[in-house]
VOLO-611239 format. One record per residue: residue number from 1; x, y, z of N, C-alpha, C, O in turn. Coordinates in pm, 1 decimal. Example, Ala and Ser with C-alpha at 12.3 -4.5 7.8 and 13.67 -1.06 7.14 Angstrom:
BEGIN
PT num       nX       nY       nZ      caX      caY      caZ       cX       cY       cZ       oX       oY       oZ
PT   1   1319.0   -569.0    780.0   1230.0   -450.0    780.0   1320.0   -330.0    780.0   1423.6   -331.9    846.5
PT   2   1285.0   -225.0    708.0   1367.0   -106.0    714.0   1290.0      3.0    787.0   1340.9    113.8    803.9
END
This chain:
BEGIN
PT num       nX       nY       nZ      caX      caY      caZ       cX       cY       cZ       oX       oY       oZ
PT   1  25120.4  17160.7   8352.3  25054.1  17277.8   8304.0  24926.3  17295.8   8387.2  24850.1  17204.6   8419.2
PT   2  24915.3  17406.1   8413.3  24795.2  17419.4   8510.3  24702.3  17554.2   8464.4  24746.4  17669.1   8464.8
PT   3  24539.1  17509.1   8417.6  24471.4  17586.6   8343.6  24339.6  17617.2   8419.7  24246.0  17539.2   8437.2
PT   4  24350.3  17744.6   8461.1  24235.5  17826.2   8537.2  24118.4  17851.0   8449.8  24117.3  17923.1   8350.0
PT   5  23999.0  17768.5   8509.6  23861.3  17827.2   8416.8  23728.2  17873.4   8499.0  23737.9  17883.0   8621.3
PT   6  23623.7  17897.9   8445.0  23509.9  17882.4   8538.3  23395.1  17950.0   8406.3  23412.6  18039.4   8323.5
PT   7  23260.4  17847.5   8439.0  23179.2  17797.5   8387.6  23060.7  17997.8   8352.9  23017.8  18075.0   8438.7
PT   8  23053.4  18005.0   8241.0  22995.5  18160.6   8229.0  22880.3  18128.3   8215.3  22818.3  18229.3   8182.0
PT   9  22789.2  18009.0   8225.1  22649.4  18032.8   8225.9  22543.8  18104.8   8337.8  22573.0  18090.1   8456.5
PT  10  22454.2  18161.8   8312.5  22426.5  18248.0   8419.3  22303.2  18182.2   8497.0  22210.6  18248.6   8543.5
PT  11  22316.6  18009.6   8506.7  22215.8  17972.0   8620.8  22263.5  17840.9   8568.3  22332.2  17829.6   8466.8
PT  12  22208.2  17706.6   8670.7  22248.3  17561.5   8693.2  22125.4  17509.2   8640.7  22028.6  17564.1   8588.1
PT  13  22163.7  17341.4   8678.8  22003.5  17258.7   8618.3  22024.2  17189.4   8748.7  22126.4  17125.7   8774.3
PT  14  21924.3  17204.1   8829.5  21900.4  17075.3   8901.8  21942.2  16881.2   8836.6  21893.0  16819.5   8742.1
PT  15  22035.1  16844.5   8924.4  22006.5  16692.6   8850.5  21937.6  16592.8   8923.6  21959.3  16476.0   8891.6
PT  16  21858.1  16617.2   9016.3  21754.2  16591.1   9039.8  21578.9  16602.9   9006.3  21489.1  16520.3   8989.7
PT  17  21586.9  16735.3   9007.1  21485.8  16736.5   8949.3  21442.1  16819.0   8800.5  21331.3  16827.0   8747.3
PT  18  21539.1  16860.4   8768.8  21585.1  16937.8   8624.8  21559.7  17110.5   8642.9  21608.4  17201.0   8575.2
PT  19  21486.9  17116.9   8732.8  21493.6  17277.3   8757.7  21625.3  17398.4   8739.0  21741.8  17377.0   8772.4
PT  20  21586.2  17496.1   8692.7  21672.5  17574.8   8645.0  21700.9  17684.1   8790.9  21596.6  17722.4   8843.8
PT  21  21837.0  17735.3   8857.5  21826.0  17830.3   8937.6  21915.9  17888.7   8882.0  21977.0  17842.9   8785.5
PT  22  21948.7  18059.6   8964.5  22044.5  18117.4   8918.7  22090.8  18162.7   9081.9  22194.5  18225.7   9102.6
PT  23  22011.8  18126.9   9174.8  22065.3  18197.3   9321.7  22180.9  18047.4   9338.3  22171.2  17924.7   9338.5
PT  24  22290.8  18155.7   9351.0  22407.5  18089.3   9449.2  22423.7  18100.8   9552.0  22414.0  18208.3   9611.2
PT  25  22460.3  17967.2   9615.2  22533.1  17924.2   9730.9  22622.4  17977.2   9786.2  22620.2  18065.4   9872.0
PT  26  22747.4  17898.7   9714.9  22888.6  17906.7   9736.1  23001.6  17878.4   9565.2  22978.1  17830.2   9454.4
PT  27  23084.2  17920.9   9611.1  23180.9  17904.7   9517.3  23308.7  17849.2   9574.0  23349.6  17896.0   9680.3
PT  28  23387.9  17736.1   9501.9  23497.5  17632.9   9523.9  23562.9  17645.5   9420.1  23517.8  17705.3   9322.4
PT  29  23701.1  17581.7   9424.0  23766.0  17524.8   9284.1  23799.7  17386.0   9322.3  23822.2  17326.3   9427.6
PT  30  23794.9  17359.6   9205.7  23790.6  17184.8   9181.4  23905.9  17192.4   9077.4  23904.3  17260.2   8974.7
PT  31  24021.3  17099.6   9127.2  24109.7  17040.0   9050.6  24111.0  16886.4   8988.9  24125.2  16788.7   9062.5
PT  32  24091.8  16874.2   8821.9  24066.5  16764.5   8769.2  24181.7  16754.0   8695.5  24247.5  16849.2   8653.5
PT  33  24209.5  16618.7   8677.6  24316.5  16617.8   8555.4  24295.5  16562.7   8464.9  24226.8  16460.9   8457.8
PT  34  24387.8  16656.3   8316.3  24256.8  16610.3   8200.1  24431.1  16512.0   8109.1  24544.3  16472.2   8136.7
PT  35  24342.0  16521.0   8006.9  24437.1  16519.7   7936.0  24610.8  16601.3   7872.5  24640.0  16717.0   7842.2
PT  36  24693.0  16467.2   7875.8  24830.4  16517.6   7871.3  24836.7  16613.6   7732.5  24766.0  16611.9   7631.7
PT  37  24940.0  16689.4   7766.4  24956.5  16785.3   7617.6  25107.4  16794.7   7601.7  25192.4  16831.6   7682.7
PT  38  25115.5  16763.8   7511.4  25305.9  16745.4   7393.0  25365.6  16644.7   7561.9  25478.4  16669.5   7604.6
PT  39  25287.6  16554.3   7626.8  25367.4  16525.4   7747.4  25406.4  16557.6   7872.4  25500.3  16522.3   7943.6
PT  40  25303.8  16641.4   7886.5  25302.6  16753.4   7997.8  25171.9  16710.0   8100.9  25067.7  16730.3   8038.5
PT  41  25162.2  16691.4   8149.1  25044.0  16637.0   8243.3  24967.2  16788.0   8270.1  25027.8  16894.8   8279.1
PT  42  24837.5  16772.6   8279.5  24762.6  16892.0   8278.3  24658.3  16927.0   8373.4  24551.5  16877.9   8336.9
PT  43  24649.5  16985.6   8469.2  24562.9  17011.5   8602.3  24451.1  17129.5   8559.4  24479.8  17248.3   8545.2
PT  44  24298.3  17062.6   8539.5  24255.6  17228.5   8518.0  24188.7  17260.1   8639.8  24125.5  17173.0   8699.5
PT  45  24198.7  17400.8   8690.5  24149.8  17417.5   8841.3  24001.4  17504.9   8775.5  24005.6  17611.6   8714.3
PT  46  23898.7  17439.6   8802.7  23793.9  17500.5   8748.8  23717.8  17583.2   8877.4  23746.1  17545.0   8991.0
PT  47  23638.5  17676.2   8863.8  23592.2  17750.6   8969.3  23452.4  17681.6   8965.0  23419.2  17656.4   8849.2
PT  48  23353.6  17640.7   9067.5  23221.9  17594.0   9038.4  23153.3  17655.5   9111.5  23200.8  17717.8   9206.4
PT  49  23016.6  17651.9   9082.1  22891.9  17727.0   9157.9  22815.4  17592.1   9233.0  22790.7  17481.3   9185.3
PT  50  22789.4  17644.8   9363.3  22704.2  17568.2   9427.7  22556.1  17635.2   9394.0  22554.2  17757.2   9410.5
PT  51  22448.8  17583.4   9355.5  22349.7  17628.8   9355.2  22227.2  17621.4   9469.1  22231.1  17523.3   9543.4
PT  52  22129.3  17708.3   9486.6  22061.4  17616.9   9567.5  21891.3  17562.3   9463.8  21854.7  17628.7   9366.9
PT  53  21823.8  17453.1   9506.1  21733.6  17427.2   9405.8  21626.5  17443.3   9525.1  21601.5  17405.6   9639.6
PT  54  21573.9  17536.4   9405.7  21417.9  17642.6   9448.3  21308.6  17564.7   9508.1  21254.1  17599.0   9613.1
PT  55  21258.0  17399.0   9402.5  21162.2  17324.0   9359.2  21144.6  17253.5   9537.0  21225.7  17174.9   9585.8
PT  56  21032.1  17301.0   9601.2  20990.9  17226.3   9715.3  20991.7  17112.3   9733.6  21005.6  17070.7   9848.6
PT  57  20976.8  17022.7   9623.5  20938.5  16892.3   9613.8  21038.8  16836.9   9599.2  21037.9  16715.2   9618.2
PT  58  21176.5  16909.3   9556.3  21316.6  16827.0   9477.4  21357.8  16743.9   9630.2  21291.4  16799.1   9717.9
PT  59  21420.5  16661.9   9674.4  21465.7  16591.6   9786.5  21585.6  16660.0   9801.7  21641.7  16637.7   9908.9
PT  60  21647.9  16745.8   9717.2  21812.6  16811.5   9737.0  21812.8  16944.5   9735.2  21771.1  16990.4   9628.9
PT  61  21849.3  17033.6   9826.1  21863.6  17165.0   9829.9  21991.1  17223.8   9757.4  21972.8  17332.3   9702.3
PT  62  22090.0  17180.7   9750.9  22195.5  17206.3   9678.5  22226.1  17135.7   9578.2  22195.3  17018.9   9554.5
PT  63  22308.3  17231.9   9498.5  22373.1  17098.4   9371.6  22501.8  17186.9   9334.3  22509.3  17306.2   9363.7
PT  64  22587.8  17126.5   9276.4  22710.9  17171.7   9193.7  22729.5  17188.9   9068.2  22749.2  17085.0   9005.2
PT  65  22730.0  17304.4   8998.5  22750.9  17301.5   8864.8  22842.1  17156.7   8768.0  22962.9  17133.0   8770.9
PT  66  22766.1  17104.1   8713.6  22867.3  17032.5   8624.5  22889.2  17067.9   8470.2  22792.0  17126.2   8422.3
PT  67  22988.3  17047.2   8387.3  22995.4  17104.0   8226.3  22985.7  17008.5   8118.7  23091.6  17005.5   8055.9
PT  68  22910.9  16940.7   8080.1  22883.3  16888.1   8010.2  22998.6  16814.5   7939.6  23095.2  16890.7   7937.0
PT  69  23030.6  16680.1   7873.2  23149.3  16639.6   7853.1  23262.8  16671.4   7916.9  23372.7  16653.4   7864.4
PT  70  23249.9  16713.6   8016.5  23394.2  16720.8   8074.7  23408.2  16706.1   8219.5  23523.0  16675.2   8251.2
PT  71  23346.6  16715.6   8293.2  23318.9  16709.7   8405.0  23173.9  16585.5   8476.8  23069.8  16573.7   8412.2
PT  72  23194.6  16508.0   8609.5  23099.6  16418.1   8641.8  23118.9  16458.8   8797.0  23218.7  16507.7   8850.0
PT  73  22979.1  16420.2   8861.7  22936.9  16446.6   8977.7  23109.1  16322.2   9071.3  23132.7  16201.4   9073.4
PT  74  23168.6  16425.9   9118.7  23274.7  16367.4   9264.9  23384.8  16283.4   9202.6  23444.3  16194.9   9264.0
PT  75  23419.2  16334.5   9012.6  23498.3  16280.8   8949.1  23688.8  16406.1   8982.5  23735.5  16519.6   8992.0
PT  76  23703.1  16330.2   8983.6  23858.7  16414.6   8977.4  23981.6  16384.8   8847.6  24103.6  16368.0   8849.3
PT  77  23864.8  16389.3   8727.2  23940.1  16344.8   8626.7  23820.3  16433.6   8490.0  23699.5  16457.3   8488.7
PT  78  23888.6  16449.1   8431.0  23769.0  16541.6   8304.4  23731.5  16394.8   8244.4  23789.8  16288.3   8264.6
PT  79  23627.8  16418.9   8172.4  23545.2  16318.0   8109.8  23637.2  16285.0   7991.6  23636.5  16163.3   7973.5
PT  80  23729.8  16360.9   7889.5  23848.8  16315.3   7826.1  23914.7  16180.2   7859.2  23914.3  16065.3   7814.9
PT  81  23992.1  16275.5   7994.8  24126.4  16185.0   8053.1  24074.2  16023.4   8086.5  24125.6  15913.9   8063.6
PT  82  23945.4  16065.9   8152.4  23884.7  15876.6   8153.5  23857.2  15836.6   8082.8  23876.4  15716.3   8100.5
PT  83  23800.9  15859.6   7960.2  23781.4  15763.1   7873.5  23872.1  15738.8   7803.8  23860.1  15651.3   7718.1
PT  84  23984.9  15805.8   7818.9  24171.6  15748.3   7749.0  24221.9  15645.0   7875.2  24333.4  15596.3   7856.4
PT  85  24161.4  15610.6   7986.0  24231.3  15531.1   8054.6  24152.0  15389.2   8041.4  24194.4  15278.8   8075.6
PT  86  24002.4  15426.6   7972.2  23881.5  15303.7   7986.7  23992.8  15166.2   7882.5  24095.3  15196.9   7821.7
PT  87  23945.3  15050.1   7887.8  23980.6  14956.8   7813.6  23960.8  15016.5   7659.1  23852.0  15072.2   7644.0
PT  88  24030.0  15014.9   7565.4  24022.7  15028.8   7411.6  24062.0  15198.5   7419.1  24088.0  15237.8   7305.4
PT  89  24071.3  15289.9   7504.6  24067.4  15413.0   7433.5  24216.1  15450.6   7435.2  24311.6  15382.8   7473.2
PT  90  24212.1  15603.8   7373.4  24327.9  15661.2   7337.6  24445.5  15598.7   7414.1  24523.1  15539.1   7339.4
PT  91  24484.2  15597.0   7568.1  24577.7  15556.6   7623.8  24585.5  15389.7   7713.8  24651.2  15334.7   7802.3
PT  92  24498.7  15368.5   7643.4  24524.5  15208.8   7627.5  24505.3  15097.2   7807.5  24488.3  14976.9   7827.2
PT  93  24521.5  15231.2   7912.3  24492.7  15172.6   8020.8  24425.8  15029.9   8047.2  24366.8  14967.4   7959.1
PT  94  24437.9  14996.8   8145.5  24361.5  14841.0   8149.8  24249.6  14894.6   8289.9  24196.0  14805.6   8355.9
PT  95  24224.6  15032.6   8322.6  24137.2  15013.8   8474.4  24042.4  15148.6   8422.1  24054.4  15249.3   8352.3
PT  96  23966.6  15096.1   8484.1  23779.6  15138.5   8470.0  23807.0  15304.0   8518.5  23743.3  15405.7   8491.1
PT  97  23907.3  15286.8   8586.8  23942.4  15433.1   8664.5  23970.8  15423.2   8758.1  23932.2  15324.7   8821.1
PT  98  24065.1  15533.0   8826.3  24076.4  15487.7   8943.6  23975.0  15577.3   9073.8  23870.3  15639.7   9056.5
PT  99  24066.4  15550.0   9225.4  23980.7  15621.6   9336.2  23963.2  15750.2   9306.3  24033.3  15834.3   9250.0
PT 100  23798.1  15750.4   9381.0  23766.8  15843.0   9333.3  23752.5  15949.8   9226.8  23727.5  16067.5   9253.0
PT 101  23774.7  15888.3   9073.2  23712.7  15977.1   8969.3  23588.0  15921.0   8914.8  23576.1  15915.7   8792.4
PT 102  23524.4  15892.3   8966.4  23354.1  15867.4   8938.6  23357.7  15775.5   8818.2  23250.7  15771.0   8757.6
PT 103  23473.3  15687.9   8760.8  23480.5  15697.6   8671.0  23481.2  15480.3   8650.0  23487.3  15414.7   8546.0
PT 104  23472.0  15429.9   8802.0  23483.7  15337.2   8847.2  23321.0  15227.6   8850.1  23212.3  15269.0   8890.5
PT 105  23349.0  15081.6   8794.1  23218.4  15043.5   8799.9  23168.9  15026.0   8935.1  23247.6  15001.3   9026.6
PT 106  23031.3  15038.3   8956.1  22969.7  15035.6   9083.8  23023.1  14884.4   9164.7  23095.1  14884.7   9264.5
PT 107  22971.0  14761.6   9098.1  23017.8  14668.2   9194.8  23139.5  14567.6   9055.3  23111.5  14550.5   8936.6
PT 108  23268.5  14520.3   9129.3  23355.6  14438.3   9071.0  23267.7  14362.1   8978.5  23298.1  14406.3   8867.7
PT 109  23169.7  14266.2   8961.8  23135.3  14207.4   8868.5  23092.0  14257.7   8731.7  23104.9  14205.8   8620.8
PT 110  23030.3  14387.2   8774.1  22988.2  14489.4   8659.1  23124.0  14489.1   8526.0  23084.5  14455.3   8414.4
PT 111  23249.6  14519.1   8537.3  23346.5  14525.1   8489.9  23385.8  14376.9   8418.9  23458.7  14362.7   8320.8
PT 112  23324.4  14280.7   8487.8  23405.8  14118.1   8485.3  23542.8  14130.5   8528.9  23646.3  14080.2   8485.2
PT 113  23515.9  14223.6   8643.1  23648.5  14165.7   8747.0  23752.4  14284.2   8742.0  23765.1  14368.5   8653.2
PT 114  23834.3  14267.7   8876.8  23909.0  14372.3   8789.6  24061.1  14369.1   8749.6  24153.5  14322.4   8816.2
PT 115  24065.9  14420.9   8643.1  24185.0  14438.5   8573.4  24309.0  14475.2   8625.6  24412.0  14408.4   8616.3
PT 116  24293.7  14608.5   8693.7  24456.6  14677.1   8715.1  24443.9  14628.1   8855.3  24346.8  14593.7   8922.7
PT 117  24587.9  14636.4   8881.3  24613.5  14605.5   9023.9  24661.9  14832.7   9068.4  24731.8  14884.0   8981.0
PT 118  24631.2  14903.9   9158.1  24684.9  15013.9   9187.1  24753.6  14976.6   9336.9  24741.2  14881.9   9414.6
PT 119  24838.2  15109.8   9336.3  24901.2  15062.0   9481.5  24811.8  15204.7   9545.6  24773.1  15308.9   9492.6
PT 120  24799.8  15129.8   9733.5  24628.4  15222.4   9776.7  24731.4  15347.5   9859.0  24854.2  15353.6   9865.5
PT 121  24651.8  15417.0   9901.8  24680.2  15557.8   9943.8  24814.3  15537.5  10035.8  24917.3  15586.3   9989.4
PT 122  24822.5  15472.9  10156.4  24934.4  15449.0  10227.1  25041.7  15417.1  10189.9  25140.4  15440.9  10259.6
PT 123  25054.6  15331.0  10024.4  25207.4  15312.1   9967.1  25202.6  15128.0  10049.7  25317.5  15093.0  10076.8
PT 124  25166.7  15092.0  10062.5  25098.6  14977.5  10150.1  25070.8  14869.0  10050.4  24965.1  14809.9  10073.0
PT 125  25148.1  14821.2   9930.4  25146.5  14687.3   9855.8  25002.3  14718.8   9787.1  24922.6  14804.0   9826.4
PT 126  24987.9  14640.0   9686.8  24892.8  14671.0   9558.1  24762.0  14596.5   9593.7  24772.7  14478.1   9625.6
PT 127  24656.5  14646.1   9591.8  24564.9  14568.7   9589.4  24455.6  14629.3   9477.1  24471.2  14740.7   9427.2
PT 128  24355.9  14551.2   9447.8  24250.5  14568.7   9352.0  24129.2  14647.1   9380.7  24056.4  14603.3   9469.8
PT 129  24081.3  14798.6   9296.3  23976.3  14870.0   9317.7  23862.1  14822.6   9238.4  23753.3  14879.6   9246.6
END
């Protein structure tokens, strides 16, 4: 199932420095996958705003809209679907998350090690993220 959205607020927050803009950048879509429905795997293609941040002092000129519970900075998974894959939740997974959904502990010990074995991008035998 594949569900087209995009975010109607009419300006961003800096997450750097919390500043509010409303001048845009650019506009992208970002495909995350959220949670399954009646068994159906579910892709939502969200539209996002690049902003630019006004504040002289901020160290970042751009930023990307994010939506609160559902979305994380360079995640490719809704804030749902990972926490049904975390240890104990809805879908019982055994891994922190996988590549690339932001959703991964910073260094292996943080976790106490890691759990799932995934197989890596090439199809190239299983190793540990």
């Amino acid at each position: 199932m594949l569900v087209w959205a995009r975010v109607e607020a009419e300006d961003g927050v800096c997450p750097s420095c919390g500043g509010r803009s409303r001048r845009v950048h650019s506009r992208y879509h970002r495909g995350l996958a959220d949670v399954s429905v009646a068994g159906q795997p579910v892709t939502l293609r969200l539209q996002v705003r690049r902003f630019f941040c006004d504040d002289l002092d901020c160290p970042i000129r751009t930023f990307a809209e994010q939506v609160d519970g559902l979305t994380a900075k360079h995640a490719r998974r809704t804030s749902p679907s990972r926490a049904a894959l975390e240890p104990g939740g809805q879908g019982g997974g055994a891994s922190g998350g996988s590549a690339g959904d932001g959703g991964r502990p910073e260094h292996p010990a943080a976790a106490g090690a890691c759990a799932a074995r995934t197989r890596g991008r090439d199809g190239r035998g299983a190793r540990c993220r």
